[in-house]
N, C-alpha and C positions, 0 to 999 in steps of 0.2 A: 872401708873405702880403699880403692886402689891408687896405689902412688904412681907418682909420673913415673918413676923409674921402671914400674910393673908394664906401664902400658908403651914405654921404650923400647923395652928389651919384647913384648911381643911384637910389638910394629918390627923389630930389628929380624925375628924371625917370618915373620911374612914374607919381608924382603927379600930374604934369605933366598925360599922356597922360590920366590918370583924370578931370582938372577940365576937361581938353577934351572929352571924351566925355558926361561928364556936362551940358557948356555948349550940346553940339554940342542932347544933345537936348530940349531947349530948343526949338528951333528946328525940329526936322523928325525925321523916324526914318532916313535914309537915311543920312546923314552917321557918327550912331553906330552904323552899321551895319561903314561901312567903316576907319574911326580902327582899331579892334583890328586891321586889316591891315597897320598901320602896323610897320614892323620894330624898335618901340622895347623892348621886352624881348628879343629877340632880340639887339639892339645891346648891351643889358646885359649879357646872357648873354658872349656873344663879346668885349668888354671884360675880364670877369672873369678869362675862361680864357685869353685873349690876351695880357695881364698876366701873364702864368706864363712867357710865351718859346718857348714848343713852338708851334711850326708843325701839329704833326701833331693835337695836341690841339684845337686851333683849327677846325680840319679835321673834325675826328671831331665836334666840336659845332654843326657846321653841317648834316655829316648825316644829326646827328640832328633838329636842327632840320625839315629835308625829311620825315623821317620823321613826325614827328606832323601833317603836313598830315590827313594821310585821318582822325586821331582828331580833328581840329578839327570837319570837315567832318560829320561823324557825329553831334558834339554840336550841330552848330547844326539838323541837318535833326533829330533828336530834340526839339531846341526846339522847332523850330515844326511840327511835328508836336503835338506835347502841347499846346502854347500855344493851338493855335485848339480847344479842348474844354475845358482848363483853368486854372486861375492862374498866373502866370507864374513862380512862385515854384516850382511843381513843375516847369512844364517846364525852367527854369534845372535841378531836378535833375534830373530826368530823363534831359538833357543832359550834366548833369556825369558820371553814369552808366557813360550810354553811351560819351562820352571815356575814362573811365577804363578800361574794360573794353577799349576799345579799343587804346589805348596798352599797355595791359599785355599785350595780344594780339599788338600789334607790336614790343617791346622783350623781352620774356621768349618769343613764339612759335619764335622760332631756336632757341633752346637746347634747350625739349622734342621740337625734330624730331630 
């Protein structure tokens, strides 16, 4: 079981990540562009499940991790797609959308084959 103080100290680094992104863009768009590349919710993730003791679990969250590459990628070209016609606040959904639909394409598509 994970203790408060486990799920503190990652909430404390999301934050983290979140007040650098935000600082970054400040300063320029490039920067925030590349920080969410950064493996720090992933590092969370794989903490969590890594703290359980299973190797195999550990494993399997990593590729799943790989997996949602392509639904990342979907949501950011949907972004900026919609983004240069209109507010960024649609295309953020727009984006969020099309990840979603995507990822559920690729974690539920095996079982309907």
């Amino acid at each position: 079981m994970i203790g408060a103080v486990d799920v503190l100290l990652k909430g404390v680094a999301g934050g983290l990540v979140t007040m650098a992104i935000v600082l970054a863009s400040r300063r320029g768009n490039v920067l925030p562009g590349i920080l969410p590349l950064a493996p720090t919710f992933a590092i969370i993730a794989l903490l969590a499940v890594g703290a359980k003791g299973e190797a195999g679990a550990f494993r399997e969250t990593c590729l799943a991790g790989f997996r949602t590459i392509p639904a990342y990628l979907v949501f950011l070209a949907v972004a900026w797609w919609i983004g240069g016609s209109f507010d960024y606040r649609l295309a953020l959904l727009g984006g969020l959308c099309a990840w979603l639909v995507v990822a559920l394409a690729l974690f539920l598509g095996p079982r309907w084959l």
